[in-house]
N, C-alpha and C positions, 0 to 999 in steps of 0.2 A: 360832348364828353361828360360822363355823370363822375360828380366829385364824392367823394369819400371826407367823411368830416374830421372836423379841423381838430388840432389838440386843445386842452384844457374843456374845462365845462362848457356843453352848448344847451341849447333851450329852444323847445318851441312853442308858438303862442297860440290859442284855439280861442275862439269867438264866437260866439253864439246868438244871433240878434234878429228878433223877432217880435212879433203885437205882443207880447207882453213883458220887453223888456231885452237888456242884454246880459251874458254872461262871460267872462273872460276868465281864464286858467292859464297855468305854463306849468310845462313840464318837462326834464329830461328826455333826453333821448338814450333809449334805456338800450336797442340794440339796430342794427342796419335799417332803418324804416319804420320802426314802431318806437311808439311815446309812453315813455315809464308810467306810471299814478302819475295825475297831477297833484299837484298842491292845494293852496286855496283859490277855491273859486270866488270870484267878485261876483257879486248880480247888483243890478239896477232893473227898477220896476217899471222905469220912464222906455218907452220904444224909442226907437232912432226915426224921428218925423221924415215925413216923404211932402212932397209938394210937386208944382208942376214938372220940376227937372225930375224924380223920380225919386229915390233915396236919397238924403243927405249926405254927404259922403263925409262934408267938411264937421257937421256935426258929430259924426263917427269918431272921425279919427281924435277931435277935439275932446274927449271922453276916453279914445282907449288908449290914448297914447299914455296919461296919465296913470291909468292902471297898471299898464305892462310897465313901466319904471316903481310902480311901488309894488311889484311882483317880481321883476327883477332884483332890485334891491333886498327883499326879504331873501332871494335866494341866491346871494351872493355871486351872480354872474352877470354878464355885459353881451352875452353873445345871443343873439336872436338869430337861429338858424333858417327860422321860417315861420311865418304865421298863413294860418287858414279862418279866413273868414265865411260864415256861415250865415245867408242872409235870406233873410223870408223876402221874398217881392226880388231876388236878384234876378230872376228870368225877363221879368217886364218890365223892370224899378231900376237896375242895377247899370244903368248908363254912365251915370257919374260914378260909383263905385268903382266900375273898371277902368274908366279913363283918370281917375283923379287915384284912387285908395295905394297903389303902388309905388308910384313916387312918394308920395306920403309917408308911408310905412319906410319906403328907403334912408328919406332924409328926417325921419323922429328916431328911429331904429337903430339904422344902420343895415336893415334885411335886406335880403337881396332876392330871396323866391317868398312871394307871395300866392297862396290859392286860394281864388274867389269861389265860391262856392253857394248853391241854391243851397238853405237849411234843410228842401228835402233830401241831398244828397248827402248832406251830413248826417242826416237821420236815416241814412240807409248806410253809410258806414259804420257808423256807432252800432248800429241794429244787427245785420248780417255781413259786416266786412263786404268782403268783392265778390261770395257768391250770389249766383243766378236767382231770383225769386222779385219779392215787390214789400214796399212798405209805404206804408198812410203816415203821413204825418199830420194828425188832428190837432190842433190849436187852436189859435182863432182865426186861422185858417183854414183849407185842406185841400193837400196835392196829393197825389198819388205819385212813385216811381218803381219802375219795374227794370232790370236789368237780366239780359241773355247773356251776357257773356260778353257782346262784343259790340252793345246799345243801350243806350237809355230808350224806356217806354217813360213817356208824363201822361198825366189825364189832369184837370183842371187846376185849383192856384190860380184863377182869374179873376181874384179880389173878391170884397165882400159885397160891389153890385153887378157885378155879369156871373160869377162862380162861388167855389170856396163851399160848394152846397153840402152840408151837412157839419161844418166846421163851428167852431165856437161862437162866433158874430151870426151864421145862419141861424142856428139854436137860438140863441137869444134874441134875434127881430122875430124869427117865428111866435116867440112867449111874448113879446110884448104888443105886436099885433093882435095877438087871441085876447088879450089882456084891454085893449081898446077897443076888440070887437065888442067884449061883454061893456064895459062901462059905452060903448053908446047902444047894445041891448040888438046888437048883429049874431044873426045865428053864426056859430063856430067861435064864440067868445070862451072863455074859462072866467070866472069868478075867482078864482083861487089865485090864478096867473094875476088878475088885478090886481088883488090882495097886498102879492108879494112885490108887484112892480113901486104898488103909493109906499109901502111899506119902506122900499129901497131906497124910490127916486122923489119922493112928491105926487103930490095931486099929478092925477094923470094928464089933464090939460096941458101941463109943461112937458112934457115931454119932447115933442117937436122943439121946444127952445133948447132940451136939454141935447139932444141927438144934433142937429142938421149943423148946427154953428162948428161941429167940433175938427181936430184933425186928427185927433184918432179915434175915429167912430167905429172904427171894427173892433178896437179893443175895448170900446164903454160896451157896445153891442155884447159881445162876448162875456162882460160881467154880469148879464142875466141870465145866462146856461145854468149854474149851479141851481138858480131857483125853479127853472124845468123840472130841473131831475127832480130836486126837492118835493113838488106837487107832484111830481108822477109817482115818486118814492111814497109817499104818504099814506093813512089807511085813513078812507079808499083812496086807492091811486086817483088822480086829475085825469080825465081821461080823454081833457086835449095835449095836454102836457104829456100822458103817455105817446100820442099819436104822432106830438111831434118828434120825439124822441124815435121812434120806429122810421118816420120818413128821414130823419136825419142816420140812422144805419142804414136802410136802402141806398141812401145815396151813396154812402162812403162804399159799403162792398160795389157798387157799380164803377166809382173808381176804382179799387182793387183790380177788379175783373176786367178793367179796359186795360192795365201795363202787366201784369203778370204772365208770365213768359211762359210759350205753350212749351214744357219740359214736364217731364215725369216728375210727380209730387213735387210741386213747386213750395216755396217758403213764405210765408206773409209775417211781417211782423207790424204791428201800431203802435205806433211812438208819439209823444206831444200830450199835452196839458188836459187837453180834453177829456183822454180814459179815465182823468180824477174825479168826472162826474159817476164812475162808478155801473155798478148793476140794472141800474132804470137806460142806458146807455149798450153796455156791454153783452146784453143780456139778448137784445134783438137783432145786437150787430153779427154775434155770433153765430147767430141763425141764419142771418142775413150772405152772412160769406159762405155757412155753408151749405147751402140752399144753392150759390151763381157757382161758387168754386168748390165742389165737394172734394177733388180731386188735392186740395192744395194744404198743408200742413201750415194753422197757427202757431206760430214760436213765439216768445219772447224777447225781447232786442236784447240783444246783448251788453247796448253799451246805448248814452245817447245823444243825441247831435251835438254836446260839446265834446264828448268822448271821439265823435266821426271826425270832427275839424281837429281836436290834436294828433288823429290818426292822419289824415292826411295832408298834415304840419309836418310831421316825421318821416312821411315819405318824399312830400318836395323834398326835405333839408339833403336829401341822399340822389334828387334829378329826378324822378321816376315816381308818377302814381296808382301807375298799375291799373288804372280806371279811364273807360272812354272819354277822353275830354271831348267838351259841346258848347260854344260859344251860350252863358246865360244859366248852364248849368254848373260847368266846372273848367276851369279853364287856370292853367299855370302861368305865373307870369316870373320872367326872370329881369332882374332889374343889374346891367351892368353896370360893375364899378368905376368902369372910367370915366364914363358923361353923365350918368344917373337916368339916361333913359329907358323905358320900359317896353319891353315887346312882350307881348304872349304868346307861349310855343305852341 
């Protein structure tokens, strides 16, 4: 039976957490299913560490539980109608997140529907709402999802050493391997890429001490992209740093072009951190999609993966997401009041 919400002010809570960090917002629920503006958003630049169980779950909540009471508090209300969390690594990573994050939320909260959520599916909310088409989500990641109507299409998201190819961490081992080629004097080096790496990081020799020890290696990885585009950006462009850049848009439009749903002019939109590298980036990508998918119309997100988690915050709070759920991608949990235990519908 889907409930109709309660009197007095409710609120939902959107989560956004990913290799570069977390985001948290609350917002009204402004009409049957959809989340007014949010307020102020929180960021943190620190990720939510993973290790052998997969995502922290206990470290999450340790971190947002305190936020959502000092965002509560500013806005004057007690009621938490629903939270959507938004999690990079929740398809392969998200074991404990599912088994642990709901109860959690029930007894710090008081929630009672919680939805777990892949951040790329948050980023296809925020992006295109629930119609039909596909969106990239580039960070220091990169997945693809495409939706028909009545499916999720995925293409890769399998981290920064089996996948993630063309994603912020690829970009950046690609520059800093070119960058070791030249300093031991290997064809397919950059000089320039060197440059910018001692520049960053230290004599190159460290390197390897600085990388291999870490636990968040995709997101150090990924703070060398900027300096890609940079060398490629340049006059004259770097023109291994351009090449990487062009291999890293092949890859992403062949994600695109694996979940994009076979419909008349489909929709693409690219969301995530990554497009802030700009035109040395954009430039071949563009080419790149429409070269595989001429057929398919570039749009603009609409909105972005915190915007998608408060949108489908606001639709738990009313029963109903309107969207395929997929164990890993998206999945509703309702946590009953009488025992406090958690099932997923």
């Amino acid at each position: 039976m889907t409930e109709g919400p309660a009197a007095g002010p409710r609120f939902v809570l959107g989560v956004d957490s990913g290799g570069s960090g977390l985001r948290v917002a609350l917002a009204g629920t402004a009409a049957l299913g959809a989340a007014a503006e949010p307020g102020r958003v929180v960021a943190s630049d620190e990720p939510v560490p993973t290790d052998g169980g997969g995502i922290d779950a206990g470290r999450l909540v340790s971190r947002l539980l305190p936020i959502a009471r000092e965002l509560l508090a500013e806005a004057g209300g007690s009621d938490v109608a629903a939270v959507c969390v938004g999690a990079a690594g929740m398809a392969t990573l998200g074991g404990r997140l599912r088994a642990e994050l709901p109860g959690a939320l029930a007894a710090g909260l008081g929630v009672r529907r919680t939805v777990l959520a892949a951040d790329v599916v948050t980023g296809y909310v925020g992006a295109l709402g629930g119609r039909p088409g596909a969106v990239v989500a580039a960070g220091t990641g990169l997945i693809a999802l495409g939706l028909d109507g009545h499916r999720w299409r995925r293409a890769d998201g399998w981290g920064h050493l089996l996948g993630d190819c063309g994603g912020g961490s690829w970009i950046g081992r690609a520059g800093l391997t070119a960058a070791l080629r030249a300093h031991d004097g290997r064809a397919g080096g950059s000089a320039a890429l060197l440059a910018r790496a001692e520049a960053v990081f230290g004599p190159a020799t460290g390197l390897p001490g600085l990388v291999y020890p870490r636990s968040d290696r995709p997101a150090w990885l990924a703070s060398f992209a900027p300096e890609v585009a940079r060398c490629a950006a340049a006059e004259p462009a770097d023109q291994v740093a351009t090449a990487i850049l062009r291999e890293a848009a092949g890859e992403i439009a062949i994600s695109a072009a694996a979940v994009c749903p076979p419909t008349a002019e489909p929709r693409i939109a690219l969301t995530g951190g990554l497009l802030r590298l700009g035109e040395p980036l954009l430039r071949p990508l563009r080419e790149e999609l429409a070269a595989r998918l001429p057929e398919a119309a570039l749009v603009p997100a609409a909105g972005d993966p915190l915007r998608g988690a408060l949108t489908l915050a606001a639709r738990a709070a009313v029963g109903e997401l309107g969207l395929p759920e997929e164990p890993g991608l998206l999945v509703l949990h309702d946590t009953p009041a009488h025992d406090g235990r958690v099932a997923a519908r």
